[in-house]
C-alpha positions in Angstrom: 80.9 69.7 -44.8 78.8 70.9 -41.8 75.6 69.9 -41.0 73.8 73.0 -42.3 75.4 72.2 -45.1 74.6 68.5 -45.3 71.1 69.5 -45.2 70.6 72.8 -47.7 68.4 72.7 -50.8 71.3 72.4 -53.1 73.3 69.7 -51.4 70.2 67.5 -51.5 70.3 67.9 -54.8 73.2 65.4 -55.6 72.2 62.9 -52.9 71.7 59.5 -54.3 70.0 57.8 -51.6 67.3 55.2 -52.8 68.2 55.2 -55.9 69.5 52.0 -58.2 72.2 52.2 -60.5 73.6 49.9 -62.9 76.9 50.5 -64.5 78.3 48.5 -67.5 82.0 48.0 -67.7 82.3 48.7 -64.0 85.0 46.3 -62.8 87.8 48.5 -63.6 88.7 52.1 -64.9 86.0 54.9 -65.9 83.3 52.6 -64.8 84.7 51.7 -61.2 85.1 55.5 -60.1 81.3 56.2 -61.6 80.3 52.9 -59.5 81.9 53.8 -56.5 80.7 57.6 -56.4 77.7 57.3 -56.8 77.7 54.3 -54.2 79.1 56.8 -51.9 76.1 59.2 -52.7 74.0 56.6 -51.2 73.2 54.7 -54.5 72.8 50.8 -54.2 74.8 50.0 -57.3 75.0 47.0 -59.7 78.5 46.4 -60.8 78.5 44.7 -64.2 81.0 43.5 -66.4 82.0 40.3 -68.2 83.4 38.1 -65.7 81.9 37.5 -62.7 84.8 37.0 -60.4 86.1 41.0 -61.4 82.6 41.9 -60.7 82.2 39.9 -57.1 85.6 42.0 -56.4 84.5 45.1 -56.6 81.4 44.7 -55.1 83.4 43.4 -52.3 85.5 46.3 -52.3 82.8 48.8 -52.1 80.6 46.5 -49.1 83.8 46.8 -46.9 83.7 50.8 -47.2 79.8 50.5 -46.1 79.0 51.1 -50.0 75.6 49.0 -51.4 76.8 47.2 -53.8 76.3 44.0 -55.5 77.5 42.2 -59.2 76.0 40.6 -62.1 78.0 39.5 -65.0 77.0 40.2 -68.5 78.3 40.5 -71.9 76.7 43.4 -73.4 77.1 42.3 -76.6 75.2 39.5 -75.9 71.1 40.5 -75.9 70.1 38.0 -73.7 72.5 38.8 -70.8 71.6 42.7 -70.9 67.8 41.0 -70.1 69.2 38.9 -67.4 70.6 41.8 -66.1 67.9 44.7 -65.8 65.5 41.1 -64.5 68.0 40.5 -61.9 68.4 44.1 -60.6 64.7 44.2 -60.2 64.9 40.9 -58.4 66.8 42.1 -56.0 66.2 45.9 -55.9 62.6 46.0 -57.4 63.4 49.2 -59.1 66.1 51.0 -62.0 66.7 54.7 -61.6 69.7 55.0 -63.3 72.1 52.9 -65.8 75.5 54.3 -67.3 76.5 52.7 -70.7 80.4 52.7 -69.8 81.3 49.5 -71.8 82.6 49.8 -75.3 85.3 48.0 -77.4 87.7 48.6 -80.0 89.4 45.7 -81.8 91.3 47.2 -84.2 93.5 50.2 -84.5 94.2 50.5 -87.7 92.8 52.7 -91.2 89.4 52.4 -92.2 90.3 49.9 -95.4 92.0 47.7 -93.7 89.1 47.0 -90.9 87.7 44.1 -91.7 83.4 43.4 -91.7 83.6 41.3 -88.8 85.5 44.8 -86.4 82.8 46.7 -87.9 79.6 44.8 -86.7 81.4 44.1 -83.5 82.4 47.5 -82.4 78.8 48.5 -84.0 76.7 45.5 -82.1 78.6 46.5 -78.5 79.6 50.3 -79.3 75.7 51.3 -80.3 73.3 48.7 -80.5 74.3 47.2 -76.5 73.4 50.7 -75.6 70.3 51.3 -77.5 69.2 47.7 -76.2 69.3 48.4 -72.9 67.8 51.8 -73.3 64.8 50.2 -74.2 64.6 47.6 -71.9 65.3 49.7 -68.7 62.8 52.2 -70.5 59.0 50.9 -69.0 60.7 50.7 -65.9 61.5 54.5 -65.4 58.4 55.5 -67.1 56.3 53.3 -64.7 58.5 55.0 -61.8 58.1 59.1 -63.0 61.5 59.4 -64.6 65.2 58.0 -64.5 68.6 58.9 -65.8 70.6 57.2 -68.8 74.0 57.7 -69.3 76.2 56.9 -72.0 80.2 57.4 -72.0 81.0 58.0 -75.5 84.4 59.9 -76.5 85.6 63.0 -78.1 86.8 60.6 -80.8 83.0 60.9 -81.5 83.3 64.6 -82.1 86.5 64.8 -84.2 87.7 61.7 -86.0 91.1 59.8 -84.6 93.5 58.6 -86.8 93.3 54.8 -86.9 90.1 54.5 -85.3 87.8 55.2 -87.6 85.0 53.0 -87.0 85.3 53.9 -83.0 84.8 57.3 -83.7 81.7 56.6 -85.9 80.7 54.2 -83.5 80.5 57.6 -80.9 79.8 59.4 -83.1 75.8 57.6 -83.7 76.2 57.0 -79.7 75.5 61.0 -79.4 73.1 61.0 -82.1 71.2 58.4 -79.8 71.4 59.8 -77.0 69.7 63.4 -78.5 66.8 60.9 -79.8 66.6 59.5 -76.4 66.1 62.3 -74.7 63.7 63.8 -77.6 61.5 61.0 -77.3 61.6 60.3 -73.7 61.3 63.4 -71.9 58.1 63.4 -71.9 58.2 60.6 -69.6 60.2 62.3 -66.9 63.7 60.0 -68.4 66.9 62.5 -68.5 69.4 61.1 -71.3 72.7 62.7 -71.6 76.4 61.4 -72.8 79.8 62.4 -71.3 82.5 62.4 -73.7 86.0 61.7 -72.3 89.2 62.7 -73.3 92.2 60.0 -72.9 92.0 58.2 -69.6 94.8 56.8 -68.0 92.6 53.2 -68.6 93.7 49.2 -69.6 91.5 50.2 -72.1 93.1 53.4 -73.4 96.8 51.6 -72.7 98.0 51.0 -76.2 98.1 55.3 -76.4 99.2 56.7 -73.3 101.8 54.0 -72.4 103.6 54.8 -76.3 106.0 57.6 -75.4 105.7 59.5 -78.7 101.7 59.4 -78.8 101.8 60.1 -74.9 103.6 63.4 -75.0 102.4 65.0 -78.8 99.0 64.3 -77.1 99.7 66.2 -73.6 100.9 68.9 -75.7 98.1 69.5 -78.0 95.9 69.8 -74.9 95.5 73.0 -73.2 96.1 71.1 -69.4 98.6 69.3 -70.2 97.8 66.4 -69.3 95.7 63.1 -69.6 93.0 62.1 -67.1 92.4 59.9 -64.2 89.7 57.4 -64.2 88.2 59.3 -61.2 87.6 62.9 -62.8 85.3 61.5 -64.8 82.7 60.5 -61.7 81.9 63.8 -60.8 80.5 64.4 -63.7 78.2 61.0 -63.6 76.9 61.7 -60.4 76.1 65.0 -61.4 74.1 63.9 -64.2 72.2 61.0 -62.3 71.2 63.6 -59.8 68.4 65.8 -59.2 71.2 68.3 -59.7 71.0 68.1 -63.3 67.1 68.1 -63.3 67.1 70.7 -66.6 69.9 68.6 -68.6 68.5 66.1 -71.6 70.2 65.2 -74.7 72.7 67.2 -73.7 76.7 66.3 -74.8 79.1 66.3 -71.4 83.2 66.8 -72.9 85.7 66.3 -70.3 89.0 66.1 -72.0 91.6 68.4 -70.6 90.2 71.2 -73.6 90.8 68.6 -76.4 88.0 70.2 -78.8 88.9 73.8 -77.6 92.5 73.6 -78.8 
């Protein structure tokens, strides 16, 4: 990229610099790539996760590159620590343009009647209410600023039902529905809310799939690339959508999943 190029309207557009990021579930996978590209965009980002050490680690990783970068540990399923978070962020950076809600879980893989109450209200409390938590507290902040950007990762699972993961799938399934009320509500206020939904990701998360032969290839061949995704083809699209690139996009629903809903 050339100078002239550097400098244009339209590159501007996905430049980063000043802005404040925090990314949940950011120590490894989907939510390391988003950290680190829109670190090299010129983001100071706030690697978060559960354990501190994984966190420190990354940040470490990214400051010896020349990225920003620092790490706060926190449980997202845990109220208090999502406070701790956004108050330590504006301890140290004074301000939140964008957070990414990358963290989820799923406990179980198994039919709906044989999840127990206690998988429910956990993949519920992290899956949708960790998200809409954090919305609101990040919320005053952007509004005081002129705008922000919220994303949340949900999955294609929350746009056609998986087999065996019921309860995840409504789980993001009501994390797209929030997102569309988000961005309803808070548009107003200059706050862009959108949700990328990823196919299968070559992930620790995702492992118990992809590494199971059978699963592994019926999937590839139901999907029109033939093939599952990397961790880092899902940060383009991130960056895109914390940029002033995607200035006209609110509540709107991202797929990136090799053509998984097309097929």
């Amino acid at each position: 990229m050339n100078n002239t190029t550097k400098n244009s309207r339209i590159a501007q557009q996905f430049d980063l610099t000043g802005k404040v990021a925090i990314v949940t579930g950011a120590s490894k996978g989907i939510g390391e790539s988003i950290a680190r590209g829109m670190a090299e965009f010129g983001a100071k980002v706030v690697i978060s996760s559960r354990n501190q050490d994984a966190v420190d680690a990354v940040a470490a990783t990214f400051q010896k590159d020349g990225l920003e970068a620092i790490g706060i540990a926190c449980h997202i399923g845990k109220i208090e620590q999502l406070q701790q978070l956004v108050d330590k962020t504006m301890e140290q950076y004074g301000r939140i343009d964008i957070i990414v809600n990358n963290a989820a879980t799923n406990p179980v893989y198994a039919p709906i009647d044989k999840v127990e109450g206690s998988a429910f209200d956990k993949i519920m409390s992290v899956n949708v209410k960790s998200p809409f938590a954090f919305a609101n507290m990040v919320y005053p902040i952007m509004k005081a600023q002129g705008g922000g950007s919220i994303i949340h990762v949900s999955s294609v699972a929350g746009k056609r039902p998986d087999d065996k993961l019921g309860i995840y799938s409504v789980s993001k399934a009501a994390l797209i529905m929030l997102t569309k009320s988000q961005a309803k509500e808070w548009g107003k206020d200059g706050i862009r809310v959108n949700v990328i939904c990823p196919g299968l990701i070559q992930t620790k998360f995702s492992a118990a799939l992809w590494q199971n032969e059978k699963i592994l290839k019926t999937v590839e061949q139901q999907l029109p690339l033939r093939r599952i995704a990397q961790p880092d083809e899902m940060a383009g699209l991130a960056m895109f959508l914390a940029a002033d690139a995607s200035s006209y996009c609110t509540g709107a629903v991202f797929d990136a999943d090799g053509g998984y809903l097309a097929a």
